[in-house]
Each structure stands twice: as C-alpha cells, then as structure tokens.
N, C-alpha and C positions, 0 to 999 in steps of 0.2 A: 340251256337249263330252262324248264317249263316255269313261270312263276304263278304260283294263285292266286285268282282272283280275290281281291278283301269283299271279306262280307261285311255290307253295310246294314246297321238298325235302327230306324226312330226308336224312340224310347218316349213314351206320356208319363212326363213325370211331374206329380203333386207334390213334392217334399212330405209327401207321408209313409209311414212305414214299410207298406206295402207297394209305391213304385221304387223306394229307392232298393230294396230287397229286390224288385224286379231287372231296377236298371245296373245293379252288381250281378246279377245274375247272366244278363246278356253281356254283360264286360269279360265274366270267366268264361261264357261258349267263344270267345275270341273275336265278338265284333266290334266297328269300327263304330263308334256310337253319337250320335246324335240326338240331344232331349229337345221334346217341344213340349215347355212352361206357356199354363195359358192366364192371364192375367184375364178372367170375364167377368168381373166386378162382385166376383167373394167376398164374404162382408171384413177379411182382413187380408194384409200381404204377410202375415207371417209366413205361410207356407212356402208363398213366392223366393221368399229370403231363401228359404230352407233349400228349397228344389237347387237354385241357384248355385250353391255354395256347394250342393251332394253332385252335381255336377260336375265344376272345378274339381273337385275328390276325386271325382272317378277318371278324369282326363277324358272328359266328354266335351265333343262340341253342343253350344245350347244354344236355343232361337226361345226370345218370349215374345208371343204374340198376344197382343190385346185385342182382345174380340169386344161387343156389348149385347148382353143379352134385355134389350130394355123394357119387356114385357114380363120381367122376375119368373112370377112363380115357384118360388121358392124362398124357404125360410134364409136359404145361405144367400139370395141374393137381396132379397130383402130387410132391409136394417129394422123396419117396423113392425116384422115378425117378430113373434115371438121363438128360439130355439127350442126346440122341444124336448123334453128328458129322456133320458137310458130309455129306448122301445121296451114295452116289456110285453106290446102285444104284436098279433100279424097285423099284418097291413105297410105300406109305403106309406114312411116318414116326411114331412112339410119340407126335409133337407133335400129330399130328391129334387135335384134339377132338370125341367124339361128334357128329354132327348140329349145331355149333353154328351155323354159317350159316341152316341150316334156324330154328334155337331164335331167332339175331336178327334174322332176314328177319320172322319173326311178328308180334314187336316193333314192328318195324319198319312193317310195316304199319298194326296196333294207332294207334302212334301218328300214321301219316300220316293215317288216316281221321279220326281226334280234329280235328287241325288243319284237315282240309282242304288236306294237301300234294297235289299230282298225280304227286309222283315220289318214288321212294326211291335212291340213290345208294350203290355199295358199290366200291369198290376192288379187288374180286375179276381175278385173271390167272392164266391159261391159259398162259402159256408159260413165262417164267424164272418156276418155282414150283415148291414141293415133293407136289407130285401131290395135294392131297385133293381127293375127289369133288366136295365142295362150292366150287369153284374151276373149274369144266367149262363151257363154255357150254349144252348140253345139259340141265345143270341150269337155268341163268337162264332157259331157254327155256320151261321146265317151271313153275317161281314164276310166270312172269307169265300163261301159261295158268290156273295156278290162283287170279290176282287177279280173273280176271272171273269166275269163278263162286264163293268163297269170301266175298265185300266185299259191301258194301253198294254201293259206287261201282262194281263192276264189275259188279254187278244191275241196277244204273239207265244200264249203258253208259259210265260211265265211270273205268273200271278204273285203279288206280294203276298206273305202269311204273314196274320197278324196272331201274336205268341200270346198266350196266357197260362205261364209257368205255374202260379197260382192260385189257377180255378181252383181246386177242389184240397187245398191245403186248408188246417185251421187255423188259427191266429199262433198258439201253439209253435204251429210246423211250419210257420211264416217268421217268429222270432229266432228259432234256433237256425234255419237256413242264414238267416241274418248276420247271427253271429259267426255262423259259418265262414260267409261268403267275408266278413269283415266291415260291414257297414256302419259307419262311421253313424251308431243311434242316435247319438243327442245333436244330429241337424236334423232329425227328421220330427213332422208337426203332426200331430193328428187332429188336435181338438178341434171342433168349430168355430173356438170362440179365440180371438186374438190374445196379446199380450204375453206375459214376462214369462207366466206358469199357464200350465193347460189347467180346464173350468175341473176334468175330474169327474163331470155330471152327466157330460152329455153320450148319444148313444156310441161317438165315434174313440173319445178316451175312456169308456165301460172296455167294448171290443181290445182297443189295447194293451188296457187292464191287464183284461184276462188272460192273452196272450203269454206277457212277461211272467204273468203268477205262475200259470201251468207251464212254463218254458223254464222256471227257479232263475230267471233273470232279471237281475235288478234296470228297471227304467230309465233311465240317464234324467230324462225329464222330471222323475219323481220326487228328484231331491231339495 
C-alpha cells in the first residue's frame, strides 16, 4: 500500500481575525500545520497571548520568534507615537511597519524549507484593509516568483507557495468563513491597542467592526 505524503504548512499567525480564519482554513485543506508567532517589539503581547492559545485549538505546532526591529518606524512599534484614528482618507497609515511582511515571509520560508513544508499560509487582504503595500496581490504575486529561484526547493522545481486564501475577501466574507470554519473568535485580537477591551477607535477594530455588522454577527469581544 502506497502511502501519502503529508502536506506540510507554516501558517504567520497574528492572533488576529484574519490569520486565525486563515490558519483554520489550512487545517481543513488537510495540512500538517506549523504557526510562526513573531514577538518584534508590538506595543503589546495581547495578540501574542491570543495567536498562542488559537494555535493549541487548532492542534498546531507553534515556534515564537523574537526578532527586534530597533529603528521602529512605526506608530505599532513605537510607544511615543501617537496611534492614529479609523483611516478615513488614502494614504499608508503611521501603523505600517517597515517591510515587515517582506521581514516574515523570509522566515517564513527559512523555516518551510527546514521542515519540508510545501506551503506557507498568511492572512493577508486586499480589500477591508488599511492600504499597506505589503497586503497587494501584486506583491504575493511577486514572493512566489521569487521562491523559485531564491530556494533550494524552487532550484530543484519544487518551489514553496505561499497561499493567501484572503486576498480579495471582505471583512464580511472573512467573518462568515470564520464561522464557518469554527474559529474559536473570542481568542482572536485585532485592536492596536492592548488591554482587557479592544480601544473600538482605531483603524484595525473600525475594519472588524464592520465585518461582524454586515456578517449579523455578534463580536465575542464586544461584550
């Protein structure tokens, strides 16, 4: 009897609504799953907590790595920023962090090729979002061109893909999958700002917001 090979996935998971919907999502395509939590000096660990614990739920293996990003550049790594309110114009928000999609996708890889994943899974959207570059499909389009010639696996033909379930879902179509898929909501964090209750103000719990409203589901967080 022939047996199959298991498909292995990193999963980048933020404990926010959108990786954990992504990282149940690759749990029901049938992969063996592995999340990399990145602790890179965010101005709280709520999320950390969260990712953490959506993990253990999902019967995922989890690696947290501590990077430092010490040149900030951003309002989320900087405590002396000020956070900024609900976007209500264009332009990239002060919460954009440097490259850091670019900084975990690396990772990301790094450690798929270690394992022998075939896929790396990210939560990234394109629509209800606060506009950073690294959230583009154009971008994704561009990583997985550079996995086949950058890898060792994409040398010998066979390139890791990196999945983004999510690009072009709304918030919407990102909470009803959710409940779909049975994501355990109230460990997942969105807001920027730490503590007990999310702030409710800023641009990332607006996004959420909206979501559960036009989804007719109640927030677990809200209460």
């Amino acid at each position: 009897m022939v047996q199959r090979k298991t498909k292995k996935a990193v999963v980048l998971l933020s404990g926010g609504l959108d990786s954990a919907t992504t990282l149940y999502y690759a749990r029901s395509k049938g992969y063996e799953l592995s999340c990399l939590i990145f602790d890179y000096g965010q101005r709280h660990r709520r999320e950390i907590i969260g990712a953490r614990m959506l993990a253990r739920k999902a019967g995922a293996r989890c690696v947290l790595l501590k990077i430092s990003l010490p040149w900030k550049g951003s309002s989320l790594l900087d405590a002396k920023q000020a956070l900024p309110p609900a976007v209500s114009v264009r332009g990239i928000p002060t919460t954009y962090v440097p490259a850091r999609n670019t900084i975990f996708l690396s990772f990301a890889f790094s450690y798929a090729e270690a394992i022998g994943a075939q896929s790396i899974f990210i939560g990234a959207n394109a629509l209800d979002f606060s506009g950073y570059p690294d959230c583009r499909p154009a971008y994704y389009k561009v990583f997985n061109s550079l996995s086949r010639v950058a890898t060792r696996t994409g040398i010998e033909k066979k390139p890791i893909v990196v999945h983004t379930p999510l690009l072009h879902k709304t918030k919407k179509e990102i909470v009803l999958l959710a409940k779909r898929l049975g994501v355990p909501l109230a460990l997942t964090w969105s807001c920027y700002q730490g503590g007990r209750k999310p702030c409710g103000k800023c641009d990332s719990c607006r996004l959420r917001a909206k979501g559960f409203a036009q989804a007719g589901v109640k927030d677990p967080l809200s209460d």
